[in-house]
N, C-alpha and C positions, 0 to 999 in steps of 0.2 A: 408733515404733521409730526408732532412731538406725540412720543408713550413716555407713558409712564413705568416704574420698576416693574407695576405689575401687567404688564401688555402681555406677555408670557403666557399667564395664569388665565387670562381671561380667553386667549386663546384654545387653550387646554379645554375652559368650560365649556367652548362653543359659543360665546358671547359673540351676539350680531350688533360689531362695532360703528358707529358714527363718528363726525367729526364735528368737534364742542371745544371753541372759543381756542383753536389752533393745536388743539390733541384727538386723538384718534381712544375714543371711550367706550365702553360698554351700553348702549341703548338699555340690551335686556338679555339674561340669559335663558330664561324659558317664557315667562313674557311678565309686559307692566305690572296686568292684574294680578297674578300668582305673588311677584315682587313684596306689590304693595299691603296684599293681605298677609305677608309674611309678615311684616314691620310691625301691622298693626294688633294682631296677633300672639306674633312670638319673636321673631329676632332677623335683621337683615344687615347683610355687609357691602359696604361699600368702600369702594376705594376713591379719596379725593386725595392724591398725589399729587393731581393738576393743581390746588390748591396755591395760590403763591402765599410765600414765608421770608418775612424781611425783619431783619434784628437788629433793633438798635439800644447801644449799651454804652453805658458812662455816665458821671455823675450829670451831663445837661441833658441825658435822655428824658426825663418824664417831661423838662420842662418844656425842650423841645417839641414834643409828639403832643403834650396838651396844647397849643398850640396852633396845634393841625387840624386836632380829633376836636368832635363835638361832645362825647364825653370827659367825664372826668376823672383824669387817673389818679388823681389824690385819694380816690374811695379805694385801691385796688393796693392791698399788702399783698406782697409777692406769695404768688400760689393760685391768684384769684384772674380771673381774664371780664372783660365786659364787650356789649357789643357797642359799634363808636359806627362815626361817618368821617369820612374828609372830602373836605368841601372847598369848593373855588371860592372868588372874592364874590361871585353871586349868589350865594349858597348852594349852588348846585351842587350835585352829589358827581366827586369823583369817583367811587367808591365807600361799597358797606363794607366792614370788616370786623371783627377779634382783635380786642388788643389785651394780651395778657402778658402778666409781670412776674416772668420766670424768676425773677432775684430781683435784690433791690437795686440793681440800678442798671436789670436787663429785660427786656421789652421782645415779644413776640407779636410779631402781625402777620394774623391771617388773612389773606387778601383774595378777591377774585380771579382764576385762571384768567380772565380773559384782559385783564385789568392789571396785570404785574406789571409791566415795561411803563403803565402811563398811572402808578403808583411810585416805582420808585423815582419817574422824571419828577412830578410832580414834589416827592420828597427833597430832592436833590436840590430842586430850585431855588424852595423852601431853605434846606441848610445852608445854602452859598452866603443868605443873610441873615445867618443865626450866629447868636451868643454864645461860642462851642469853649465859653471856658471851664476846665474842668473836666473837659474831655465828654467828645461826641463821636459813635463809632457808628454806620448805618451802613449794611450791607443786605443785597439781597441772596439770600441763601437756600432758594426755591430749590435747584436740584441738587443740593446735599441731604438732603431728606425726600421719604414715603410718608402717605397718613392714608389712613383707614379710618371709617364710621361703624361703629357698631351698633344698632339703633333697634330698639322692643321693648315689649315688657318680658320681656324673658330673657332681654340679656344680665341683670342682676343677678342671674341666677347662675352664670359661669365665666363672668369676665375673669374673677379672682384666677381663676383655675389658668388665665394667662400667660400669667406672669409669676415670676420667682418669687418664693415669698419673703416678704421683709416686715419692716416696722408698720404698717398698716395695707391696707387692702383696697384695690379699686374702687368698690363699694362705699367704701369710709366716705368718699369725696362728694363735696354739695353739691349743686346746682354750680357752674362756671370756674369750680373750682381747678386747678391744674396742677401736677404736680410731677416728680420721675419715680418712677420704675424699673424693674431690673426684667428685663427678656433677654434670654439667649447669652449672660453674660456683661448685657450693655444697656444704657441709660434711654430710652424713651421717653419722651410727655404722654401722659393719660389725662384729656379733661373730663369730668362730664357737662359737655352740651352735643349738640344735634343741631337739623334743622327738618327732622320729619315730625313735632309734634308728639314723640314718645320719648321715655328715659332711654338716655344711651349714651355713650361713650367715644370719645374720638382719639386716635393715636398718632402722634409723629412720633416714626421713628429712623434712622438713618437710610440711606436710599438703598443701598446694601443689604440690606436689614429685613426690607417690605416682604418679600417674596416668603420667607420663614413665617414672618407675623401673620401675615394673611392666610398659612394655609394651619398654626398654629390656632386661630381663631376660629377658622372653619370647620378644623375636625372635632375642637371641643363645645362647638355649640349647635352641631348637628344634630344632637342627640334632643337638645331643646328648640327643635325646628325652624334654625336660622338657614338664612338661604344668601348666595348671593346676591346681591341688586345691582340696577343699572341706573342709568340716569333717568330714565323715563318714569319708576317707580319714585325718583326722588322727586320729580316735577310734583305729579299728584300730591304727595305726600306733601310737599312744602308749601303749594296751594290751597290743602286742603289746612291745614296749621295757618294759613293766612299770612304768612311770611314773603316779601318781596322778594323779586332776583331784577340782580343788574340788568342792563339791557331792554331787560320791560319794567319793572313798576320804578326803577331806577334810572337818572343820566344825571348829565353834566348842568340839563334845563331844569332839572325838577330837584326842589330842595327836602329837607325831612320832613316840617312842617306837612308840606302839601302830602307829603306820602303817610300821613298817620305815626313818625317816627319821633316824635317831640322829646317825650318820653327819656332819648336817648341823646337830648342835647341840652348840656349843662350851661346855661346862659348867666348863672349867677358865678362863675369861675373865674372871669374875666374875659379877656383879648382874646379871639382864635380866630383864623383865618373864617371869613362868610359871617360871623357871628350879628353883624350892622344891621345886614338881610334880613336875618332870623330872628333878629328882634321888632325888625319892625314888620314880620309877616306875626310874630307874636303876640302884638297891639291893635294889626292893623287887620287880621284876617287873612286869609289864605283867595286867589282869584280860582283853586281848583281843590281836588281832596281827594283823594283815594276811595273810592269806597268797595264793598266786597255785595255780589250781589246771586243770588239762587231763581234758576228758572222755575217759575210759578206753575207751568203744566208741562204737557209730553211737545218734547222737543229736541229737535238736534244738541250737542254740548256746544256752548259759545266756545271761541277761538280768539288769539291776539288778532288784534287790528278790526273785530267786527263793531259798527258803528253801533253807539247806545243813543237812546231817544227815551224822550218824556211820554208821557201816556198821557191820555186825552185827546179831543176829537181832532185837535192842529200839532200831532205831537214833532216837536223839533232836537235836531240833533244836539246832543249834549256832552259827548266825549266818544270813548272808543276803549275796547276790553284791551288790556294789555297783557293779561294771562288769565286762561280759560279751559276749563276739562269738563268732563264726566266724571261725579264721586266717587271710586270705588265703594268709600265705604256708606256716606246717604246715600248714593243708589240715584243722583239727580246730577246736572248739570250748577256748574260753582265756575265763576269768575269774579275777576279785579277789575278797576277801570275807573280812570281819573274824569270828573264829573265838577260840576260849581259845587259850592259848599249846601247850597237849597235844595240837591235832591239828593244828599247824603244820609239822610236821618231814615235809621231803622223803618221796612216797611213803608219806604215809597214805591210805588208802583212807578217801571223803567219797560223798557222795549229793546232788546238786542237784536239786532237786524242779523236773519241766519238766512240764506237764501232767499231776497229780495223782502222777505216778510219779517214781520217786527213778532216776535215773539215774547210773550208777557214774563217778566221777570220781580222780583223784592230785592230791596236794600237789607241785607241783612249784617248784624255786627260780627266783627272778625276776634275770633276764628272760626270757621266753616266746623271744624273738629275739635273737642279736645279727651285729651287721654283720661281714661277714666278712672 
């Protein structure tokens, strides 16, 4: 298994590590629940180092990567990032990712841990028969760099205290906004986005570098009751924000459409790889849909893979939960799970089969949480 820079650190904290998509990671250091109320609360750190980072720069980068992506980088002056998909010739989702435009003709891509090596094949394929006049540079540069999450409502209140002060302040920065920083001497990326459903902040900075940031971070946001997290707390948290992850609400079968991700695929742009699919599941309706769904009474928390069913006296099976918890913060059990389009609509009554018995569930609209 691969560590990350900060394998060390987590060490140190007593983190009871797992292995997550070929690294060896923090589950939890004192546990989910405590994690999860910390985010929501006040302030949690994570470290996604696993995180893959692929960069491509030259003046046929944008056109290249619009191309791929199903959004659109024409919206994005450098500084800004969006969230995109690259998709096969059937729309399937090879990958969700971050595409942000470090400068104008350099490109960062956030990409899934478990997803790097059949991200950059896929890219690579892709560039053998591209137009690279003008010059196309695509490399993947996953461990030349560390990143860190900083995620709360209370991290606003000490990220600045970071970093070295310069011409503006973390804070300054929108929503997807990215930009460099000075730490310790040296240039880091600061964006703010996330993916727990609170304000927060995300860091790449050189891999060398991680282990100073992370414990820089730590001790200045202790005071405002940030704590370390693991991955476990990030599960909830991302489910409960109603946010996909690869593997379950995600593959190479299921395209954005069917996952609720429309939103994020620019069909009026032109040509891009899966786009033929996507338009005609855009006309023609979707054969399945995402939907996000809360159990009705006291019951076990649904679980991936548990079978979902129609309610009524003949009720027959209709898909299967592909991620599933206990709310920390409603206090109720919340899952996902791919369904026909006809029992997607807010407040239909479902059935989650949790130990042999169908348990009464609602369709309800995603997000499960939002920050208040």
């Amino acid at each position: 298994m691969k560590h990350t820079p900060l394998y060390p650190a987590h060490q140190q904290l007593g983190a009871r590590l797992i292995e997550f998509g070929g690294w060896q990671m923090p589950l939890y250091y004192t546990s989910i629940l405590e994690e999860h109320q910390a985010v929501r609360t006040a302030a949690g750190l994570f470290d996604v180092s696993h995180m893959g980072k692929i960069r491509a720069r030259g003046a046929a980068a944008s056109g290249f990567l619009n191309g791929v992506l199903t959004n659109d980088l024409r919206r994005l002056p450098p500084g800004r990032g969006q969230y995109t998909l690259l998709c096969n010739e059937r729309g399937g989702v090879v990958d969700d990712l971050y595409a942000c435009r470090v400068g104008a003709e350099e490109f960062l891509l956030i990409v899934n841990a478990s997803r790097i090596g059949a991200d950059v094949l896929w890219l690579e394929e892709r560039l053998a028969g591209c137009d690279r006049r003008g010059g196309l540079e695509l490399g993947n540069v996953s461990d030349d760099f560390g990143a860190v999450a900083v995620q709360g409502p209370k991290v606003a209140g000490f990220i600045d205290a970071c970093f070295q002060p310069g011409a503006r302040a973390a804070t300054s920065l929108r929503k997807n906004e990215i930009t460099r920083f000075n730490f310790s001497g040296q240039p880091v990326l600061v964006s703010r986005t996330g993916y727990t459903g609170e304000d927060g902040f995300e860091v790449i900075a050189p891999a060398q570098l991680t282990a100073a940031l992370w414990n820089k971070v730590l001790d200045t946001g202790r005071p405002f009751g940030l704590k370390p997290a693991g991955l476990g707390a990030r599960d909830t948290l991302r489910t409960e924000a109603g946010y996909p992850l690869y593997g379950q609400e995600l593959d190479e079968d299921t395209t954005p459409l069917e996952a609720g991700l429309g939103f994020f695929v620019a069909l009026e742009k032109g040509d891009f790889t899966g786009r033929a699919v996507l338009a005609g599941q855009k006309t023609a309706g979707t054969a399945k849909t995402l939907a996000a769904f809360k159990m009705a009474g006291r019951s076990a928390p649904p679980r991936p893979h548990y079978p979902l069913w129609s309610a009524g006296a003949k009720p027959e099976r209709i898909g299967q939960v592909t991620s599933g918890t206990q709310s920390p913060t409603l206090g109720v059990g919340i899952g996902l799970g791919y369904v026909p389009p006809q029992f997607s609509a807010a407040n239909t009554a479902i059935g989650v089969e949790i130990r042999g018995k169908h348990a009464p569930a609602l369709i309800v609209p995603r997000p499960f949480y939002r920050k208040r």
